[in-house]
VMD Tcl script that builds the backbone (N, CA, C; Angstrom):
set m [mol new atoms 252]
animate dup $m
set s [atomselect $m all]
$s set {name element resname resid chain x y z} {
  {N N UNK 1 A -33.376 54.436 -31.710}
  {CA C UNK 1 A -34.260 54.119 -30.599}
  {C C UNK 1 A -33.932 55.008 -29.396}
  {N N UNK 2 A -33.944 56.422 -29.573}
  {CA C UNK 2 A -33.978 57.427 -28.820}
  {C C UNK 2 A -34.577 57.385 -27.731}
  {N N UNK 3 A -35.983 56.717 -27.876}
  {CA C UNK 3 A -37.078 56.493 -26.593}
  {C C UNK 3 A -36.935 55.471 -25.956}
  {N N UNK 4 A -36.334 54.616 -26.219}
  {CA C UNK 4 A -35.494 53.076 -24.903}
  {C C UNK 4 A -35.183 53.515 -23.545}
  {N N UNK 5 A -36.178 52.926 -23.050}
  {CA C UNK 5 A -35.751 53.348 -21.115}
  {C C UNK 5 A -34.319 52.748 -20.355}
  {N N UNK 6 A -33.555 53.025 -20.159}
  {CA C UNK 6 A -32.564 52.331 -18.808}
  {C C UNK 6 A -32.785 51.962 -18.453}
  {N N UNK 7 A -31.979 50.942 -18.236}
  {CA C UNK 7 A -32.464 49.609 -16.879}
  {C C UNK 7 A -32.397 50.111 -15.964}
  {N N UNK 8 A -31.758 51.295 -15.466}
  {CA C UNK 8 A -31.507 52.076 -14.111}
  {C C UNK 8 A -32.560 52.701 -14.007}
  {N N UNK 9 A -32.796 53.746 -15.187}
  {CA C UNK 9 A -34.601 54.493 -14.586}
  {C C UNK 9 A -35.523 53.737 -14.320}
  {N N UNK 10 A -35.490 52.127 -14.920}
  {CA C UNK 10 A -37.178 51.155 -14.727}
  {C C UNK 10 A -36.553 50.832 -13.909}
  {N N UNK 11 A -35.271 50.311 -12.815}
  {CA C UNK 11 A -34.637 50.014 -11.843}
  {C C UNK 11 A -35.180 51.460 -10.630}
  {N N UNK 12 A -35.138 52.563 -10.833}
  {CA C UNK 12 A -35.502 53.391 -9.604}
  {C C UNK 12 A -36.944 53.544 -9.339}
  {N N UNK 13 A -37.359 53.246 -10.641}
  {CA C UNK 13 A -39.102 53.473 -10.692}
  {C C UNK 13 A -39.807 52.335 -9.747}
  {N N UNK 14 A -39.268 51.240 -10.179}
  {CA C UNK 14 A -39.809 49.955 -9.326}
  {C C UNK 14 A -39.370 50.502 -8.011}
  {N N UNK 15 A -37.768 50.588 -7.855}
  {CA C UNK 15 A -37.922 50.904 -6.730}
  {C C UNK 15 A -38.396 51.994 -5.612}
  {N N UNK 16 A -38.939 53.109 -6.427}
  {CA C UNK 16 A -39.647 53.829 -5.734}
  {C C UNK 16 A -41.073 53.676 -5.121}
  {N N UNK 17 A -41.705 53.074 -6.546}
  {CA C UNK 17 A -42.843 52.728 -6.164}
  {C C UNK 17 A -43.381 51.288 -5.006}
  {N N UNK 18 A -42.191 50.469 -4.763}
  {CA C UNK 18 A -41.431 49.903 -3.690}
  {C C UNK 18 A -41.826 50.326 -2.463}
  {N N UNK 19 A -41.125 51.029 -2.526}
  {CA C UNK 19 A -40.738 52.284 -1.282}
  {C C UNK 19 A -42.368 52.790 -0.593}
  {N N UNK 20 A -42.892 53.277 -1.739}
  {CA C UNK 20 A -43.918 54.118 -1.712}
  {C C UNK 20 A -45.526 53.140 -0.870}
  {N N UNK 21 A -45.251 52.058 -1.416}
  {CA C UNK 21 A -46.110 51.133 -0.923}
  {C C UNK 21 A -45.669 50.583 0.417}
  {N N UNK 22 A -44.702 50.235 0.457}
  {CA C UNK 22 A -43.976 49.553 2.010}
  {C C UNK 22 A -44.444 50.985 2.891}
  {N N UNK 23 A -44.344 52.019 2.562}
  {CA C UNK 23 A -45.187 53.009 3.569}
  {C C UNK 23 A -46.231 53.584 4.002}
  {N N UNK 24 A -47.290 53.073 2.587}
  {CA C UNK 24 A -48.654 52.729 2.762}
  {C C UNK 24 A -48.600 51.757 3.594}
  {N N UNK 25 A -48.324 50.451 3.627}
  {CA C UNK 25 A -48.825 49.601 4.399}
  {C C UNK 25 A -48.130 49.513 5.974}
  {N N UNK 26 A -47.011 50.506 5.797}
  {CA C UNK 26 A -47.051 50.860 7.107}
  {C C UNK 26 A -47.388 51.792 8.151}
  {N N UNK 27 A -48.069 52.167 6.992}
  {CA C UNK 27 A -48.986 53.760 7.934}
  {C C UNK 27 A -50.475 53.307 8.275}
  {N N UNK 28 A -50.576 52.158 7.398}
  {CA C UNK 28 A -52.239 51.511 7.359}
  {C C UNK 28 A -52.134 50.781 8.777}
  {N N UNK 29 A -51.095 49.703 8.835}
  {CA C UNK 29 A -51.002 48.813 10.003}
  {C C UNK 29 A -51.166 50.003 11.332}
  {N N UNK 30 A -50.242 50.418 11.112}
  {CA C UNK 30 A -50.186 51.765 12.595}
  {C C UNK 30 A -51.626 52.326 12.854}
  {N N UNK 31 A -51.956 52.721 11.877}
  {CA C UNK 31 A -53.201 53.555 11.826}
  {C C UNK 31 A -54.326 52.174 12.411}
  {N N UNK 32 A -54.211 51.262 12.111}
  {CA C UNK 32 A -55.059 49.771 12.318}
  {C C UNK 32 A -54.678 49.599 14.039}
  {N N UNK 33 A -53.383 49.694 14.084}
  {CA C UNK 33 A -53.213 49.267 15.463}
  {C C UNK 33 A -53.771 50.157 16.405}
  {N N UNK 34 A -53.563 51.662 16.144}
  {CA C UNK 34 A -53.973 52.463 17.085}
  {C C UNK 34 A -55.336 52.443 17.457}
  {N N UNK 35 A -56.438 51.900 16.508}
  {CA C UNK 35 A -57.569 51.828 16.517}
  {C C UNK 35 A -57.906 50.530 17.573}
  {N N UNK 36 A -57.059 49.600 17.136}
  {CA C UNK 36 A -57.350 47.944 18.019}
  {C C UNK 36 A -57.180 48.296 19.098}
  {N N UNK 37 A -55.981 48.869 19.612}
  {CA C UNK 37 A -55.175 49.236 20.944}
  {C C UNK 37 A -56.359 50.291 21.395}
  {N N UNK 38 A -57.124 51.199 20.842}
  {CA C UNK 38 A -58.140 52.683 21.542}
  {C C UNK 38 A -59.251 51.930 22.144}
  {N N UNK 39 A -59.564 50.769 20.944}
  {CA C UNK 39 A -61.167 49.821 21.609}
  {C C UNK 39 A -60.662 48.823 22.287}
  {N N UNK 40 A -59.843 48.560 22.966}
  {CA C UNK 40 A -59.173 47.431 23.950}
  {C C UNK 40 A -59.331 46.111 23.155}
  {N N UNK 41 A -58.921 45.897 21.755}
  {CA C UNK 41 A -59.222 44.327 21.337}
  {C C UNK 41 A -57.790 44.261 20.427}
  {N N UNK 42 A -56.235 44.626 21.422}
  {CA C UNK 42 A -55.085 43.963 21.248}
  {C C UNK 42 A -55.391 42.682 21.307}
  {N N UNK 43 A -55.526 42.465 22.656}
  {CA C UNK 43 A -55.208 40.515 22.414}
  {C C UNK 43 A -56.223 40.075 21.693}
  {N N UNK 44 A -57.651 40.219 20.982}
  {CA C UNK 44 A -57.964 39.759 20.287}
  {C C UNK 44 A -57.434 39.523 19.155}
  {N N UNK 45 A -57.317 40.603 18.750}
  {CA C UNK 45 A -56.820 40.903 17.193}
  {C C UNK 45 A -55.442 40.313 17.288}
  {N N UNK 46 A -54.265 40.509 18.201}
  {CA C UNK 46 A -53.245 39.714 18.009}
  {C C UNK 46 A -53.410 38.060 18.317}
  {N N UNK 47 A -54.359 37.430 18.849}
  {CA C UNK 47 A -54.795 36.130 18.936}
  {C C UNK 47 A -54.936 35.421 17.407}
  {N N UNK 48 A -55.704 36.799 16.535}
  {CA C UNK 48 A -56.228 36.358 15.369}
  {C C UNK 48 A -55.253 35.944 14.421}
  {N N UNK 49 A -53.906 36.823 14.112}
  {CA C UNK 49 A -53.018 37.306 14.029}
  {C C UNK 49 A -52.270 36.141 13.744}
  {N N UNK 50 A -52.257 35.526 14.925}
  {CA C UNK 50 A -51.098 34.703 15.305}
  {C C UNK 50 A -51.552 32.938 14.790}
  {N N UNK 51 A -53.428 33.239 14.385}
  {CA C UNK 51 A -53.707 32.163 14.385}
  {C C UNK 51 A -53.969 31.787 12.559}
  {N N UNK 52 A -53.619 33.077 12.177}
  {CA C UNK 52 A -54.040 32.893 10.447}
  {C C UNK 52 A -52.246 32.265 9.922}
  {N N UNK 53 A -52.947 31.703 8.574}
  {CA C UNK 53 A -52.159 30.658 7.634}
  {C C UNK 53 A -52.244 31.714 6.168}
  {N N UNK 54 A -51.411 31.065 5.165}
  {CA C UNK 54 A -51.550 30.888 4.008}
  {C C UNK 54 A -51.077 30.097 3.395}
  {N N UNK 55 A -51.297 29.782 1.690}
  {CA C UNK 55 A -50.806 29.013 0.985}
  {C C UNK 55 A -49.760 28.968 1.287}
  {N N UNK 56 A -48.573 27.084 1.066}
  {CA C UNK 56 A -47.188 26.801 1.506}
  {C C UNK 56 A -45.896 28.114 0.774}
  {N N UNK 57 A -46.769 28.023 -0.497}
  {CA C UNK 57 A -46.123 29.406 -1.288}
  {C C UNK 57 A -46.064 30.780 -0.910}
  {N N UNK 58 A -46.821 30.997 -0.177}
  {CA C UNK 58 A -46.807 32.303 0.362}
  {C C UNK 58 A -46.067 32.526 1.973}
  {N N UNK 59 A -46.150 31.202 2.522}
  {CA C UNK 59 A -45.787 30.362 3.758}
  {C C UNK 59 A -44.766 32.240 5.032}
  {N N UNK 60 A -43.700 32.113 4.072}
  {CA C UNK 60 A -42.833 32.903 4.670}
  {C C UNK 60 A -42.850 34.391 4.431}
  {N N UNK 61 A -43.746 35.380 3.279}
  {CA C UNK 61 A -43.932 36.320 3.325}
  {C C UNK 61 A -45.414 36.304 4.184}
  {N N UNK 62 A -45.724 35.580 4.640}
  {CA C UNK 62 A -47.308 35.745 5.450}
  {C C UNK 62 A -46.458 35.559 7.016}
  {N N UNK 63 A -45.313 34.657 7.169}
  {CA C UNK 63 A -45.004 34.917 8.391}
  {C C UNK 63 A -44.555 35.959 8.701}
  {N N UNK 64 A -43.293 37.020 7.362}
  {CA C UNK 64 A -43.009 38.146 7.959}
  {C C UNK 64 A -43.825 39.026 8.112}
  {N N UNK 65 A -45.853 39.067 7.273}
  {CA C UNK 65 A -46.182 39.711 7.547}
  {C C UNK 65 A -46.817 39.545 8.833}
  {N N UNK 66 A -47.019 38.946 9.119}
  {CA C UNK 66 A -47.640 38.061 10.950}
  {C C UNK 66 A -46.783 39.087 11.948}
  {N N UNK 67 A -45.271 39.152 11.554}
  {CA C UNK 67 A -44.584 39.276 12.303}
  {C C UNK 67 A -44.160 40.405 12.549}
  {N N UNK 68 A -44.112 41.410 11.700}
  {CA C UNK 68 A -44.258 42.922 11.387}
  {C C UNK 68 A -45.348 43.427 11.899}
  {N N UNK 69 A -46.660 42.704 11.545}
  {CA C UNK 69 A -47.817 43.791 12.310}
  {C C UNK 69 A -48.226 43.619 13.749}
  {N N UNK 70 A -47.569 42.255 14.119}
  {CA C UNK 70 A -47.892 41.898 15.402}
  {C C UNK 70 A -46.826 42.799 16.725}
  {N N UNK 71 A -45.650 43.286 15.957}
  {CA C UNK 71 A -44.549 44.080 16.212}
  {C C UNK 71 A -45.365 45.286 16.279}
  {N N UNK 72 A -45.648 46.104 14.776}
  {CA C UNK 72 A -46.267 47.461 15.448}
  {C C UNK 72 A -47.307 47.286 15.917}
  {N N UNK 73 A -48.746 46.214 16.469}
  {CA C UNK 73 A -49.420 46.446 17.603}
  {C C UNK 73 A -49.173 46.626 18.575}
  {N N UNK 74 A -48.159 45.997 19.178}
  {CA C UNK 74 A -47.149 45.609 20.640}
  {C C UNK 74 A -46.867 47.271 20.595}
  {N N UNK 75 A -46.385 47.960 19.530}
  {CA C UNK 75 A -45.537 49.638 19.766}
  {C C UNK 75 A -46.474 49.929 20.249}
  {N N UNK 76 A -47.887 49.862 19.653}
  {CA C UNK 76 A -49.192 51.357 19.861}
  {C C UNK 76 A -48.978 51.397 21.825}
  {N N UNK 77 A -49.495 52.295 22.052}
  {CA C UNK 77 A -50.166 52.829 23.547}
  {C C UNK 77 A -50.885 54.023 23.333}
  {N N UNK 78 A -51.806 53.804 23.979}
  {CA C UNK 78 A -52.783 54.968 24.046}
  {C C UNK 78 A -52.377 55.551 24.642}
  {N N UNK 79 A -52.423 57.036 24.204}
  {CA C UNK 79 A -51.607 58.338 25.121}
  {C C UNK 79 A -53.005 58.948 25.950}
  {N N UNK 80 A -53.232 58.859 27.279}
  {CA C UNK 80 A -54.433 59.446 27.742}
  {C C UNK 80 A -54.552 60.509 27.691}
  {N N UNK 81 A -55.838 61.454 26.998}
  {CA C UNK 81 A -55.645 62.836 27.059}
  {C C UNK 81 A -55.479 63.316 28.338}
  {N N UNK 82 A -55.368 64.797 28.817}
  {CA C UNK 82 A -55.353 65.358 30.080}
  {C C UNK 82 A -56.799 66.513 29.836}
  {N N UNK 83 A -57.427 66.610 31.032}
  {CA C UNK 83 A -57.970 67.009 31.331}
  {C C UNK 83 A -57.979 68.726 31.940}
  {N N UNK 84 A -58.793 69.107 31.011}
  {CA C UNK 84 A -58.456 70.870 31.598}
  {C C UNK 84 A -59.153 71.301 32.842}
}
mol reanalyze $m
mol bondsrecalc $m
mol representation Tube
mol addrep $m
């Protein structure tokens, strides 16, 4: 059984593809915030934010996600262009 994978290579694979997604969704949020923060609807959108639920099962990965994106909205600021 020459072709049997390692638990270490299906161990780096998961964890790459891990990796790979946790930075999709943190380039999406950013990219989301900068947009909320450009049309002035922070406190909306963080109102909304703060006011969504999920299933009891999901309870605590929905709070860290609450809590993570409500974090990088707070980062964004609009950088004003300058004028030539």
């Amino acid at each position: 059984m020459a072709n049997q994978l390692k638990l270490e290579d299906i161990l780096a694979a998961m964890n790459d593809t891990a990796r790979k997604n946790y930075a999709l969704t943190e380039l999406l949020a950013q990219a989301f915030s900068a947009f909320v923060v450009s049309t002035d609807n922070k406190k909306a959108v963080a109102d909304f934010i703060k006011s969504t639920s999920s299933s009891e099962q999901m309870a605590d990965a929905h709070k860290h996600a609450q809590t993570a994106l409500l974090k990088i909205l707070d980062s964004v600021e609009v950088i004003p262009t300058q004028k030539h």
